[in-house]
ChimeraX commands (.cxc) that place a marker at each C-alpha (Angstrom):
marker #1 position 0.00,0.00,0.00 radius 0.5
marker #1 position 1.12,3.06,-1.09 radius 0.5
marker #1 position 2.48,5.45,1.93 radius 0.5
marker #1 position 0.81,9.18,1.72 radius 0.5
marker #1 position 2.25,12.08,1.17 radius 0.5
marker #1 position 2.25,14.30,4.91 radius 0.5
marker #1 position 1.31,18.14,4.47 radius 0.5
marker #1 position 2.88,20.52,5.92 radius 0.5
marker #1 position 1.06,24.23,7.84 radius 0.5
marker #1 position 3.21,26.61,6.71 radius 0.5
marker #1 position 3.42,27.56,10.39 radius 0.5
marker #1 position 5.42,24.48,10.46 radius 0.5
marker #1 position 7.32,24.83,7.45 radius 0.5
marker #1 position 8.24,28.89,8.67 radius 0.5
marker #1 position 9.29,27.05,12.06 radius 0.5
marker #1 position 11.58,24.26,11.01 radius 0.5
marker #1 position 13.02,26.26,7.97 radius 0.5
marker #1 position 13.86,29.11,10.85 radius 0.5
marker #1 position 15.42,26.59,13.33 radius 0.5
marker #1 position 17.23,25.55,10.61 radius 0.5
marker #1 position 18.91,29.21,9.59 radius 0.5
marker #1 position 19.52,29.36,13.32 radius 0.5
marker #1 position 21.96,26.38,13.05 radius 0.5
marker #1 position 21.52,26.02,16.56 radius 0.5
marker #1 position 20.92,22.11,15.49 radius 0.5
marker #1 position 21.59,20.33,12.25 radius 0.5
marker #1 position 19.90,19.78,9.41 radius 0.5
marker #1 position 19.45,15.97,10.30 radius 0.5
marker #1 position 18.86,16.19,14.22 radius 0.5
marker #1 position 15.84,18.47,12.73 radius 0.5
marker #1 position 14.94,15.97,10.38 radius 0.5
marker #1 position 14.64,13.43,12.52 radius 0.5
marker #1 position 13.58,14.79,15.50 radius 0.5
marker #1 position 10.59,16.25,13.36 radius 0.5
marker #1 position 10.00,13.61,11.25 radius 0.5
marker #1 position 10.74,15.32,7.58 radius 0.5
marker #1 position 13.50,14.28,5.06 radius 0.5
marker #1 position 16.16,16.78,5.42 radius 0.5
marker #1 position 16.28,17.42,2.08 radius 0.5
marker #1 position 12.92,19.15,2.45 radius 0.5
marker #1 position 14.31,21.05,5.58 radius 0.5
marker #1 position 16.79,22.51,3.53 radius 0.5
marker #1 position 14.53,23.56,0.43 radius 0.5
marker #1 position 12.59,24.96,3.58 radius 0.5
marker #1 position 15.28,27.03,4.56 radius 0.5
marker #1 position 16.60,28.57,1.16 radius 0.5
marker #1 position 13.07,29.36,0.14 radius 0.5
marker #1 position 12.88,31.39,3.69 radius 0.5
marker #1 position 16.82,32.92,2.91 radius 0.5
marker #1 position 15.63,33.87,-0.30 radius 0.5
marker #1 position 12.69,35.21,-0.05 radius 0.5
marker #1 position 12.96,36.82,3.75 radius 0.5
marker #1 position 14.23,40.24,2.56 radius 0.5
marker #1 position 10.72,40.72,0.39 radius 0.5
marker #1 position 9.03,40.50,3.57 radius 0.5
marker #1 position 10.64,43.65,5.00 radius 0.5
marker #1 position 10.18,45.89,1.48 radius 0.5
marker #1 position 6.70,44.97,0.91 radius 0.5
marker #1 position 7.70,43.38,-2.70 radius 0.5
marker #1 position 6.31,39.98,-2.17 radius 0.5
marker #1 position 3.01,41.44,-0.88 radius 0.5
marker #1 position 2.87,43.82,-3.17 radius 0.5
marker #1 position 3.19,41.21,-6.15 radius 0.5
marker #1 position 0.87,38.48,-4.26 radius 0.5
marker #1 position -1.98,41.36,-3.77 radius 0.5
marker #1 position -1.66,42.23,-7.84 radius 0.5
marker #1 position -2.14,38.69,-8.33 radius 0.5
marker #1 position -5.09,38.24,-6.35 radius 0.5
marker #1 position -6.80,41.80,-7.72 radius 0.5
marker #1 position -5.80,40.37,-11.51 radius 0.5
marker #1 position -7.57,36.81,-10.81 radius 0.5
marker #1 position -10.98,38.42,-8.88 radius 0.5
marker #1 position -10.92,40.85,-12.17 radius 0.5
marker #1 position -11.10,38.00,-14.52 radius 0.5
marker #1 position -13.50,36.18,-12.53 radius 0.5
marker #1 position -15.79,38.96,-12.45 radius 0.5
marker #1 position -15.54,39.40,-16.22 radius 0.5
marker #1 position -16.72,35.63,-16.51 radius 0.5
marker #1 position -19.59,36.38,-13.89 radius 0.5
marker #1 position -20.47,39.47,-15.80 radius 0.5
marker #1 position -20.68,37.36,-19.29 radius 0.5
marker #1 position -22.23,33.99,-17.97 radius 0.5
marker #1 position -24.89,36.34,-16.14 radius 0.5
marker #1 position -25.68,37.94,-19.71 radius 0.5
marker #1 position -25.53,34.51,-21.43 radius 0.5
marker #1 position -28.14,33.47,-18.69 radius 0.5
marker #1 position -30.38,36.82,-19.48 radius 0.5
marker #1 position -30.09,36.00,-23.16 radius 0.5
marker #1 position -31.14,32.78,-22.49 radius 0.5
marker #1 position -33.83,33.73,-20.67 radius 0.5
marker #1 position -35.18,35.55,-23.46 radius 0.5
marker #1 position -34.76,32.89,-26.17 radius 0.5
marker #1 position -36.35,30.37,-24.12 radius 0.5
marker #1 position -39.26,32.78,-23.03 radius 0.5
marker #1 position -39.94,33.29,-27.22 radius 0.5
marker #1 position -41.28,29.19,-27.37 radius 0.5
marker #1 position -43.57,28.12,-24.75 radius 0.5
marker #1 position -43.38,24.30,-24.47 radius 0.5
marker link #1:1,2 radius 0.2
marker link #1:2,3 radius 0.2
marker link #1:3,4 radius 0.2
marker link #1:4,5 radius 0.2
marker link #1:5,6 radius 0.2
marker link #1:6,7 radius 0.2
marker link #1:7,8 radius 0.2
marker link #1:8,9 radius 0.2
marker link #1:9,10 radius 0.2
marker link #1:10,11 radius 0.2
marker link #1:11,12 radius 0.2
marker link #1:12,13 radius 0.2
marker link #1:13,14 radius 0.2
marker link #1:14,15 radius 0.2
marker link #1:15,16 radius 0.2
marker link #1:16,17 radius 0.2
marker link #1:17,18 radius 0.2
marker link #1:18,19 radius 0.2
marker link #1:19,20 radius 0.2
marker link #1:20,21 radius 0.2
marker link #1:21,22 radius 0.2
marker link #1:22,23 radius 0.2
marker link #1:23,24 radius 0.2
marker link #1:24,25 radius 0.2
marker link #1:25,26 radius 0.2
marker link #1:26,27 radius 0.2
marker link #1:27,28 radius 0.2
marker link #1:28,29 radius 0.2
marker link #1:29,30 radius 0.2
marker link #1:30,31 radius 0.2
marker link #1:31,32 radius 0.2
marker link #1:32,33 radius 0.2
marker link #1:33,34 radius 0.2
marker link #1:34,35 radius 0.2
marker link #1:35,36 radius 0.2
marker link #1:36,37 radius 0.2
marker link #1:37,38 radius 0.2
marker link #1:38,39 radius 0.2
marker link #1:39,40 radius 0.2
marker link #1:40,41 radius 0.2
marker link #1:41,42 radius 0.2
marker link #1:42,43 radius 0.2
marker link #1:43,44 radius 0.2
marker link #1:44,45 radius 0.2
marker link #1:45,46 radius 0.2
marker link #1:46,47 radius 0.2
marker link #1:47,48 radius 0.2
marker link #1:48,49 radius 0.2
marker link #1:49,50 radius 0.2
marker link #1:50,51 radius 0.2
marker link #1:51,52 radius 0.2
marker link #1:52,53 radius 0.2
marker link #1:53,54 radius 0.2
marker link #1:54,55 radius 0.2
marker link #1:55,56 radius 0.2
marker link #1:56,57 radius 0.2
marker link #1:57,58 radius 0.2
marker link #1:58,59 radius 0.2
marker link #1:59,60 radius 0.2
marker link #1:60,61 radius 0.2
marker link #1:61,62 radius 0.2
marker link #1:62,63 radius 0.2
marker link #1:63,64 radius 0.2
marker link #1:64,65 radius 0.2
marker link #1:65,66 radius 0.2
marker link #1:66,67 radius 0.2
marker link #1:67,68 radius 0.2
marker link #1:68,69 radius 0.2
marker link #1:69,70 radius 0.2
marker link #1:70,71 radius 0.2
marker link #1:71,72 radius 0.2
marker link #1:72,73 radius 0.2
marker link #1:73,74 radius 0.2
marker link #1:74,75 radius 0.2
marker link #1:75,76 radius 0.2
marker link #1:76,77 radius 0.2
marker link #1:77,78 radius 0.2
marker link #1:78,79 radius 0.2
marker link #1:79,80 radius 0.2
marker link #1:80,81 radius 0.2
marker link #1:81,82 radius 0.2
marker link #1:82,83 radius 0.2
marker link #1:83,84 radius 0.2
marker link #1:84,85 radius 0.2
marker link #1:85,86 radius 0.2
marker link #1:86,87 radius 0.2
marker link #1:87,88 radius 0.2
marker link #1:88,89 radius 0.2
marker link #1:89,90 radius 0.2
marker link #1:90,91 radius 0.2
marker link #1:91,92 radius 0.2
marker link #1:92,93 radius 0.2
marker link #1:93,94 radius 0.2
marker link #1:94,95 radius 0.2
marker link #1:95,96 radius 0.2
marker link #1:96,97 radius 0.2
marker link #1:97,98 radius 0.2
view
């Protein structure tokens, strides 16, 4: 039987990747004491070394919010023709009773 795959919070992730900057313990006393391959640990903690200094200059919230406004603007542009499709619809179907 086929083993599956454990998620992660990324409260968790955030911790172990930070313990793991801290070098206070290695990379393999982490992994083991935590469970998680250290391989993981360690693509844990360069995604946190890398991307850490965007979280003090606003850049990787300010690219995650334009993101987020560009997806809600193309959903509401589908809403906005699916709800005229449905009027039209509407219509047609109201022409032919039965």
């Amino acid at each position: 039987m086929a083993k599956l795959r454990t998620r992660h919070s990324a409260q968790h992730k955030f911790k172990l990747a930070l313990e793991a900057a801290k070098e206070q313990k290695t990379i393999n006393e982490l992994a083991s004491q935590h469970k998680v391959h250290p391989n993981q640990i360690s693509q844990w903690k360069s995604v946190l070394l890398e991307e850490g200094p965007g979280l003090f200059n606003g850049q990787a919230l300010c690219r995650q919010h334009r993101t987020q406004q560009a997806r809600e603007t193309q959903l509401y542009e589908q809403i906005g023709r699916l709800q005229m499709e449905l009027e039209w619809l509407k219509k047609k179907g109201g022409d032919h009773p039965g």
